[in-house]
ZAMARGU-4260 file (C-alpha; in steps of 0.2 Angstrom, whole numbers, plus 5000, padded with zeros to 4 digits):
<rodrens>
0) 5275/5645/5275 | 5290/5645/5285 | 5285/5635/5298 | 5284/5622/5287 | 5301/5626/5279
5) 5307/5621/5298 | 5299/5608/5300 | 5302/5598/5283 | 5323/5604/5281 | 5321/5598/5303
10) 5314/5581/5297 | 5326/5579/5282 | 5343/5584/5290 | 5335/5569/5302 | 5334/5555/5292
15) 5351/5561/5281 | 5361/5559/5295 | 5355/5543/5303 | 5358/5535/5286 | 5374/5543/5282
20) 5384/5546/5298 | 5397/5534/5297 | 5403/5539/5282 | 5401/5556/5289 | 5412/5550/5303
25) 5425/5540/5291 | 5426/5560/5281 | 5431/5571/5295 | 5447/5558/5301 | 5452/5558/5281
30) 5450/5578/5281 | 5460/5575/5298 | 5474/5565/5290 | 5489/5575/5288 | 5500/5559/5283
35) 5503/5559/5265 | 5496/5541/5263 | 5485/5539/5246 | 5466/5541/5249 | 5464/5523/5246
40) 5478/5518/5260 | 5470/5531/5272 | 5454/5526/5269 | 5462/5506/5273 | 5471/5512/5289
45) 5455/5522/5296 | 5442/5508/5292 | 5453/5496/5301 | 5453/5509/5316 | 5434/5505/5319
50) 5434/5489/5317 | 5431/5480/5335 | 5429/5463/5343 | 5409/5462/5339 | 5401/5470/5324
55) 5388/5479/5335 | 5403/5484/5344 | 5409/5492/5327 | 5392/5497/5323 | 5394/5509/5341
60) 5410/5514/5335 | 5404/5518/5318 | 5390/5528/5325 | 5399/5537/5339 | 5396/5554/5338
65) 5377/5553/5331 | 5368/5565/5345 | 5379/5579/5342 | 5376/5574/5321 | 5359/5573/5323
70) 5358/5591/5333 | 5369/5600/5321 | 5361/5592/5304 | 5344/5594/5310 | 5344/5610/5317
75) 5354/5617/5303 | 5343/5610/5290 | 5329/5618/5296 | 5335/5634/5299 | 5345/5635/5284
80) 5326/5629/5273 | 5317/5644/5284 | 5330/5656/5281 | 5333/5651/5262 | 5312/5655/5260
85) 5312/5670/5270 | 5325/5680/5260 | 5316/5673/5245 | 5300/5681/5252 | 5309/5697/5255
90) 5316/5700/5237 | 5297/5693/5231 | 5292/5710/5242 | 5301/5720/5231 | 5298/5713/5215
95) 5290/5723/5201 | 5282/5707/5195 | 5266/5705/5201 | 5267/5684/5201 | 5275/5680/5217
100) 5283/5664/5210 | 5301/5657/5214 | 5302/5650/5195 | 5303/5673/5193 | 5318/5676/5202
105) 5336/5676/5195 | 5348/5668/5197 | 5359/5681/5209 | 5344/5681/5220 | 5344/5663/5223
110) 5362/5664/5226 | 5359/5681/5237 | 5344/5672/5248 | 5355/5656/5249 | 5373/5667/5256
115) 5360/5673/5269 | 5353/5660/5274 | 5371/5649/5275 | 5379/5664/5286 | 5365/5665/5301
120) 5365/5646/5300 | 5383/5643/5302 | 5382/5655/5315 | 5370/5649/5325 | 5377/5628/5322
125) 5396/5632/5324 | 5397/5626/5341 | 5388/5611/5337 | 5399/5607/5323 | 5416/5610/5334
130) 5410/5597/5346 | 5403/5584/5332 | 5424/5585/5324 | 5431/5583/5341 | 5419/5570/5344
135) 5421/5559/5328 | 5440/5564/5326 | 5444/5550/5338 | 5437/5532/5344 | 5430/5533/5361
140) 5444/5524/5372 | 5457/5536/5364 | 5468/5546/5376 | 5456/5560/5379 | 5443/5556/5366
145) 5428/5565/5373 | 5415/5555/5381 | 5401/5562/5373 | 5391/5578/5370 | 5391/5585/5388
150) 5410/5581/5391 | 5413/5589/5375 | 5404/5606/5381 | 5413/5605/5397 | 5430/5600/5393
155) 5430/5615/5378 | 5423/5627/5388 | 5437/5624/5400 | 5452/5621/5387 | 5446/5635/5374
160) 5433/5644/5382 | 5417/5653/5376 | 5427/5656/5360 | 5431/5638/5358 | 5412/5636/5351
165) 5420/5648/5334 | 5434/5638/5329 | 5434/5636/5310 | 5419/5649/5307 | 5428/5660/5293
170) 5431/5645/5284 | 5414/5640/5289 | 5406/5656/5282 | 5419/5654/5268 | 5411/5637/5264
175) 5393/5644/5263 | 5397/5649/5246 | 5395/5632/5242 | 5380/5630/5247 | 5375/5647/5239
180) 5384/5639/5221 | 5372/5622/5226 | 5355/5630/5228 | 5359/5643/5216 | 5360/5626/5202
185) 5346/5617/5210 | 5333/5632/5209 | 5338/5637/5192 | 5339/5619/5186 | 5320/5615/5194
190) 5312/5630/5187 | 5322/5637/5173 | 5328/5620/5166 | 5310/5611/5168 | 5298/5624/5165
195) 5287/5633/5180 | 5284/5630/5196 | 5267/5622/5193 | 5278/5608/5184 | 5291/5608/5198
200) 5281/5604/5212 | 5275/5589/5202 | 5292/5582/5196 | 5296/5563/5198 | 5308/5558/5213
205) 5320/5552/5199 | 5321/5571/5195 | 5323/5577/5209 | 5338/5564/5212 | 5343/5569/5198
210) 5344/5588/5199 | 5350/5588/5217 | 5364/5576/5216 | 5374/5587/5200 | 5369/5603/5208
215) 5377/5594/5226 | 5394/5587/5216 | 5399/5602/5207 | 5398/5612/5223 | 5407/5600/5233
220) 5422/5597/5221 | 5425/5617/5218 | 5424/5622/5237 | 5430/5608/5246 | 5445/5615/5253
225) 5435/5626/5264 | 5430/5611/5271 | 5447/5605/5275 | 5452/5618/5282 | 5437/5619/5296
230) 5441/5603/5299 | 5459/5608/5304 | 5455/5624/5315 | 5440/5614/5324 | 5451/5600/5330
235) 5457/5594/5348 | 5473/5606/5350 | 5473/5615/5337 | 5479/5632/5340 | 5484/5638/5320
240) 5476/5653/5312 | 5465/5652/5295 | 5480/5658/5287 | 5493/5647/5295 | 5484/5631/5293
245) 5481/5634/5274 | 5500/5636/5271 | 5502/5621/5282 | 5492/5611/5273 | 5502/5615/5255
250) 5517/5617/5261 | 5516/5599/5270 | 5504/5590/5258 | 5505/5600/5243 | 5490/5607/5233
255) 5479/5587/5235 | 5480/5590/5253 | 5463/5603/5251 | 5456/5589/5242 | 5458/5575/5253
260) 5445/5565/5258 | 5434/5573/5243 | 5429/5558/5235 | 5423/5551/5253 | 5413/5566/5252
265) 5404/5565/5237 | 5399/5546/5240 | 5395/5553/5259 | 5383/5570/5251 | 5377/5561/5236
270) 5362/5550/5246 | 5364/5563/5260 | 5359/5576/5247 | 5346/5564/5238 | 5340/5559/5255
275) 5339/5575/5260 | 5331/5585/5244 | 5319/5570/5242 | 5311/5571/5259 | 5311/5591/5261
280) 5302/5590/5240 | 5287/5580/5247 | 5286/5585/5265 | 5281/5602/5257 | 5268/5592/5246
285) 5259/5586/5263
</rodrens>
């Protein structure tokens, strides 16, 4: 059962981001932005920055970044699916009920198995995540832009060391809450909301759009800042604590400045999300 958990949320974090990485890419230099230019004026400025003398030279440049993308979002997705039905499995264990069923749990236990699952998988992809911000921060003939993923893995360890894989990870363990919040809304919608599980593992593709893309929003909008501020501590230079970055951030930009970029986001995680729920929904049908 949990094999296949890996390698259904390993083929879905696969295609996600190979269809969604540039805007991916054009997120992380928006969350990056300390300017306090309008969304839709950085949003101008940064799309102009990747524009090149060919369009498959903008293409690359869109696409910079992709192996340590693919890596992180694959590996993660797997993990995070595996991990997600193993703690599922542990509370079944325990149950009094004598149905194991998923559509039987609460809702705290969703949101119990899901905050375990988001903590071993943000430790285990942290590193992979510091590289892919320092990678898609800048274009690649920037003043010492990494080259690619095994530049990036020297040049940290020497300019950060070992440490410098774990930048950003409170607010990255901080932001599996929103994760939690997202799976909590999808299980509860999908078997609560429609009926049984018998009836879930039949719903239409239309419903599971559906069903992932609200659960997806609502998570990202309330928890966003958590993303920012990653973003922040995981860059080239940055040498801030969690604290210092957050007061930063409002004292400089004011309260908006946790939400840039958010709307960029939501257009970026709502066919990610889709993508993503869609193919793991029928990989687990095969």
């Amino acid at each position: 059962m949990v094999s296949s958990e890996i390698i259904s949320g390993l083929t879905a974090g696969f295609i996600t981001t190979s269809v969604t990485h540039p805007l991916d890419l054009l997120k992380i230099r928006l969350q990056l932005d300390t300017s306090n230019k309008s969304f839709t004026q950085a949003s101008r400025s940064i799309i102009s920055q990747l524009r090149q003398d060919s369009a498959l030279q903008t293409v690359k440049e869109a696409y910079r970044g992709i192996v340590p993308n693919l890596i992180g979002s694959s590996v993660a997705w797997g993990v995070y699916f595996a991990s997600y039905r193993y703690a599922k499995d542990i509370f079944h264990t325990y149950s009094t009920i004598t149905t194991k069923k998923d559509s039987n749990l609460k809702s705290w236990q969703y949101m119990g198995s899901a905050l375990a699952a988001g903590s071993f998988t943000a430790l285990i992809t942290n590193p992979i995540w510091v590289l892919k911000t320092r990678i898609l921060s800048t274009s690649k003939d920037s003043k010492g832009a990494y080259k690619g993923l095994l530049d990036g893995v020297v040049r940290l360890v020497k300019e950060d060391g070992i440490k410098g894989f774990y930048k950003g990870l409170i607010p990255s363990l901080l932001g599996v809450s929103q994760g939690a919040l997202q799976f909590t809304i999808y299980d509860t919608m999908k078997y609560q909301w429609l009926g049984h599980e018998d009836r879930a593992s039949g719903l239409s593709i239309s419903e599971f759009l559906s069903i992932s893309g609200a659960s997806k929003i609502i998570a990202t909008v309330v928890l966003y800042p958590c993303q920012v501020t990653k973003s922040r501590l995981q860059n080239y230079g940055a040498t801030s604590t969690f604290s210092q970055v957050v007061y930063q951030i409002y004292t400089r930009e004011g309260i908006r400045g946790f939400w840039k970029g958010v709307w960029m986001n939501v257009i970026r995680v709502l066919p990610a999300t889709c993508i993503t729920f869609v193919v793991y929904e029928q990989m687990n049908k095969l």
